[in-house]
N, C-alpha and C positions, 0 to 999 in steps of 0.2 A: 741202690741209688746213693748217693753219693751225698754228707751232712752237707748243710749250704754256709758259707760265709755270709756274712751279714746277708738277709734276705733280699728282690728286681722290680718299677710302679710302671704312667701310660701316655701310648704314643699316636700320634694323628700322624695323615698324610703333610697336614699343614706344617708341623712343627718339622718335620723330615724338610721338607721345601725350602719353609724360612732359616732352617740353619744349612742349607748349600746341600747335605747330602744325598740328593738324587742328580746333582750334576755334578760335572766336573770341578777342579777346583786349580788357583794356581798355588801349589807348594810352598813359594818362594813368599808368598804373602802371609804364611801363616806362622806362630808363635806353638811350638808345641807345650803347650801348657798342661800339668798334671797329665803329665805323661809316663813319671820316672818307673820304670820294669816294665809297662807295656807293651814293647815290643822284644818278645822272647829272643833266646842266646840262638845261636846259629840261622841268623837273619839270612836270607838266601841261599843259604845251602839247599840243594839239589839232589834226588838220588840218579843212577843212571836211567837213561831212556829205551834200554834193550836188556834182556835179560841171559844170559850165556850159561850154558850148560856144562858141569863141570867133569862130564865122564869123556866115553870115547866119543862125543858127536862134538867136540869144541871149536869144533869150526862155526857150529852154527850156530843161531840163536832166533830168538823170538820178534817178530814185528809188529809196532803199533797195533796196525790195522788188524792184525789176527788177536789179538789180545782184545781188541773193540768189537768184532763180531765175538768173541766170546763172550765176552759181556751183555751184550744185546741179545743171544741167545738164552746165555742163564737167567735172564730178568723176563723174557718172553717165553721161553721151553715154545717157539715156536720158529723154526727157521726161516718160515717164506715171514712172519711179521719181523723178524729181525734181521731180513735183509731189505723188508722196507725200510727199517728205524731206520738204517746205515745208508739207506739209499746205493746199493748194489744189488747183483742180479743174486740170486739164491745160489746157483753153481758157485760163486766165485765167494761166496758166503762159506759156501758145504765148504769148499776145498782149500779156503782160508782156515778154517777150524779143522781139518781134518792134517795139514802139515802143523798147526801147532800140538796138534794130540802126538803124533812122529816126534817133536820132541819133547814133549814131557813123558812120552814112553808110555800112552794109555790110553783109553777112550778117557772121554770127558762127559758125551751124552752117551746117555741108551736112548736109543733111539725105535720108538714103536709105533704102530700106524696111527695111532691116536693122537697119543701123548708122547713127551718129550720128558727125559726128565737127568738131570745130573748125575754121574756116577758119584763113587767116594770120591776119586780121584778129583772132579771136578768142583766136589763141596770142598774138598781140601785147598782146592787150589784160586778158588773165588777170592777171597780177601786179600792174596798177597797181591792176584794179579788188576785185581781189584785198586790196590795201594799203588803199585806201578801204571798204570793207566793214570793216576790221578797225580801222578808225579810229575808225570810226562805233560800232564795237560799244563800243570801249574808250571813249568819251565816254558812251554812253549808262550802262556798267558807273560813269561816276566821278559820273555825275549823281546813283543810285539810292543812292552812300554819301556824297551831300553831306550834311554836319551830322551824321555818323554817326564819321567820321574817314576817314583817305584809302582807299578800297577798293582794292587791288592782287591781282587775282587772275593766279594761274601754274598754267599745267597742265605738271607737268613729267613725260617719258616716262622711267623707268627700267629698262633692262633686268634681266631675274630674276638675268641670271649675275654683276652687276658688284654686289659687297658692296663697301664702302667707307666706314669711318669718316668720312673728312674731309665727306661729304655732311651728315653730321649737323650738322656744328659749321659747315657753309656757311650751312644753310638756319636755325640758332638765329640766327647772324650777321644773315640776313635777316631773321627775325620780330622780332628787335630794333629793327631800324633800321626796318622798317615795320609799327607796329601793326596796321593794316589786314587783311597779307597774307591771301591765299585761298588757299590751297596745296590743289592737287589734284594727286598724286603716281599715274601710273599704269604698272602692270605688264605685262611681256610680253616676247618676244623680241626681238632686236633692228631684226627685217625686219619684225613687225608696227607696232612704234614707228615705222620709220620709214616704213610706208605711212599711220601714221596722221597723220602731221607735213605728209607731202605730202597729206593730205587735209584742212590744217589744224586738223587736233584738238586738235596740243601747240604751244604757243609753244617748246619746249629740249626735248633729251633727251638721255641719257646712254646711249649702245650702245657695242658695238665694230663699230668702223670696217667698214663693207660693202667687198666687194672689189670692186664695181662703183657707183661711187655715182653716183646719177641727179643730172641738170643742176641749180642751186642748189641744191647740196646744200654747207653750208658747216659746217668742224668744228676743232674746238680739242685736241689730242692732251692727256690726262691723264694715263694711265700704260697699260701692259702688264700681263695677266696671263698667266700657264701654263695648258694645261692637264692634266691630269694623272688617273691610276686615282683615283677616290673609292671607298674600300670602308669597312664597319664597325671598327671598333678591334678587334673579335674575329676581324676576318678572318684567314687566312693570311701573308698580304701586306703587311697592316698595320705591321706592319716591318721591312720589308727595306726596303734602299735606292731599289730601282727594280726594275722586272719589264721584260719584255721582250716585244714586241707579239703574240710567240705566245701566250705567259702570260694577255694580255688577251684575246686570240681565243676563251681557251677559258671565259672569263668569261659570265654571262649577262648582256649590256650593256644600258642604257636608252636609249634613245635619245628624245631634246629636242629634234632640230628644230635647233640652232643650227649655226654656218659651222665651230666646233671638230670636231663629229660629223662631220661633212663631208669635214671635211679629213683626218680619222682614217678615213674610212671609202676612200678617193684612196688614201692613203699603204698600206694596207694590201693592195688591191688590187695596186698595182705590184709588192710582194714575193709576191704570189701567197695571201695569205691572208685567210679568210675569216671577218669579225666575227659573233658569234653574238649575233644584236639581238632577243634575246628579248621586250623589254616596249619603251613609249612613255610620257613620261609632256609633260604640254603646259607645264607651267611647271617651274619650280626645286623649288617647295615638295613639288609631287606627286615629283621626280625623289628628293628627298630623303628624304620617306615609302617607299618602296618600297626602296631601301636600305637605310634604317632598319628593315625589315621582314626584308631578307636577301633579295630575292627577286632583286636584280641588283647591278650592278655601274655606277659612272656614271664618263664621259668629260669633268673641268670644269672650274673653275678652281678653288685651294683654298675650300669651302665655310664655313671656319672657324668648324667647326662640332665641340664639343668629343667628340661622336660619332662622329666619323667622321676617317679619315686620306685625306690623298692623297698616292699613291705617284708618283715620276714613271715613266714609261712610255721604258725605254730607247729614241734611235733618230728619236723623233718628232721631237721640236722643234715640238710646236704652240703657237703664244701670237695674244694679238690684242692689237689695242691699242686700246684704252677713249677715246671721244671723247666731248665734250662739242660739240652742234650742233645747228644751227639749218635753215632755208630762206631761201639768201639775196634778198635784196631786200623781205621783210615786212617791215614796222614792227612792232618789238617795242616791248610794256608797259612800264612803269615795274618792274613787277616782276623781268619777266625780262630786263632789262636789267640792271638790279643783282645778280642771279643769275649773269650773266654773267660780272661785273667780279669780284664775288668769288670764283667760283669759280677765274679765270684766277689771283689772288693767292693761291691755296693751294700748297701743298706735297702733290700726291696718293700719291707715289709710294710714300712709306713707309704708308700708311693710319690715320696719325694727325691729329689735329685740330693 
């Protein structure tokens, strides 16, 4: 993982709205302010959109579409679901990937009545063609906003637990400097984000750091947060200094799914005691409703949320630390490359802009 430049704070739907970035915008009206390096050196450069073989088969080459059922295959190891993803008929799936194997000179799957699974050749060959797929996508997306101003679309993955001002004043920084942007901002844990990254969904995302992070997995440290009792302001608890992990046991807790719960549920074990996990809720918002409601009790980071207090939980010591990262070796966007840059030049640590 990668040291951080100054440390990344938190973002609402609201403040996305109020400063234009979930629609369009007109270029011509805007001041690129605090912008200067932002938009990295070889602005629209392109690599080619077919790939050509440099031995005796140099006539030929490789197409889109067979590179895309490839990919739909390696991500599925199932051919009849990856000619649903692609919306084609399975034969014309087989027989797309079976001329791209002709020229890369080798199988790609083994293929056995169960499973499916990659040869070498095909783990080898996933990333590059992986990056050329994504090349091609990004040429095609800058053709569709030629004469329209520069199209930069970012799908950036957000984890529900990581609230953070400075996001906000990263991504206005962005929409400033490129009229264009597309911002698709999407929600979830942090293991769903990042299955979704390694199934190339997101160009970035913001989670806390996996305790096991899968091969190119590449990350930029932003800050740390606690986590801590969340209860209502009318609670009991609400203020006192800190309670104590029995205190919490006797709690009716929610539990989210994330690596905090986890780790509170470990630590609790060892001293012999047992969390009382009464409800589940799948996101932040839901865990917050149900709080808000009285009916439990949440295990998270401050939700700074002027309803609610969080208590620390003597004893524990649970924190994570908030990354900002990618999949190494893809060719990133114009977008989220500049996303990048700025976000490493922020200050996250205090959750100001």
């Amino acid at each position: 993982m990668h040291a951080a430049g100054p440390a990344l704070p938190c973002w609402s739907w609201t403040a996305l709205h109020s400063r234009g970035l979930m629609s369009s915008r007109d270029g011509a009206s805007h001041r690129h302010r605090g912008c200067i390096g932002l938009i990295p050196a070889g602005y629209g450069q392109r690599r080619p959109l077919v790939v050509q073989r440099s031995n005796d088969r140099m006539g030929n080459v490789m197409e889109m579409h067979q590179i895309r059922y490839f990919l739909a295959a390696a991500r599925l190891l199932n051919f009849t679901r990856a000619a649903e993803a692609c919306n084609v008929a399975q034969p014309s799936l087989t027989r797309a990937i079976q001329k791209l194997e002709e020229e890369l000179g080798g199988a790609l799957f083994r293929r056995e009545r169960a499973r499916t699974h990659l040869t070498e050749l095909g783990r080898l060959m996933l990333p590059h063609l992986e990056r050329t797929y994504r090349a091609a996508e990004d040429a095609k997306a800058l053709a569709k906003g030629f004469g329209k101003g520069q199209v930069a679309p970012l799908v950036l993955g957000v984890c529900s637990l990581v609230e953070s001002a400075t996001l906000d004043a990263v991504l206005a920084e962005l929409a400033d400097a490129m009229p264009g942007l597309q911002l698709n901002v999407v929600g979830g844990t942090s293991a769903d984000l990042l299955a979704q990254a390694l199934a190339g969904q997101l160009d970035l995302m913001i989670i806390e750091a996996p305790a096991d992070a899968p091969e190119r997995f590449e990350a930029w440290r932003l800050f740390s947060h606690d986590y801590r009792m969340v209860v209502r302001r009318d609670h009991p608890a609400a203020n006192q200094p800190a309670v104590s992990l029995a205190d919490l046991a006797r709690e009716p807790l929610v539990d989210h799914g994330c690596e905090g719960m986890a780790a509170l549920r470990r630590q609790a074990e060892v001293v012999g005691i047992t969390l009382n996990l009464r409800h589940a809720a799948r996101d932040v918002g839901q865990l917050k409703r149900l709080i808000a409601a009285g009916l439990g009790t949440g295990f998270m980071p401050d939700p700074r949320d002027l309803a609610m207090c969080a208590v620390p939980v003597a004893g524990t010591a649970i924190s994570a630390d908030v990354v900002l990262a990618g999949i190494q070796g893809r060719r990133r966007s114009l977008a989220a490359e500049s996303f990048l840059r700025a976000s490493r030049a922020r200050n996250w640590a205090n959750g100001s802009a």
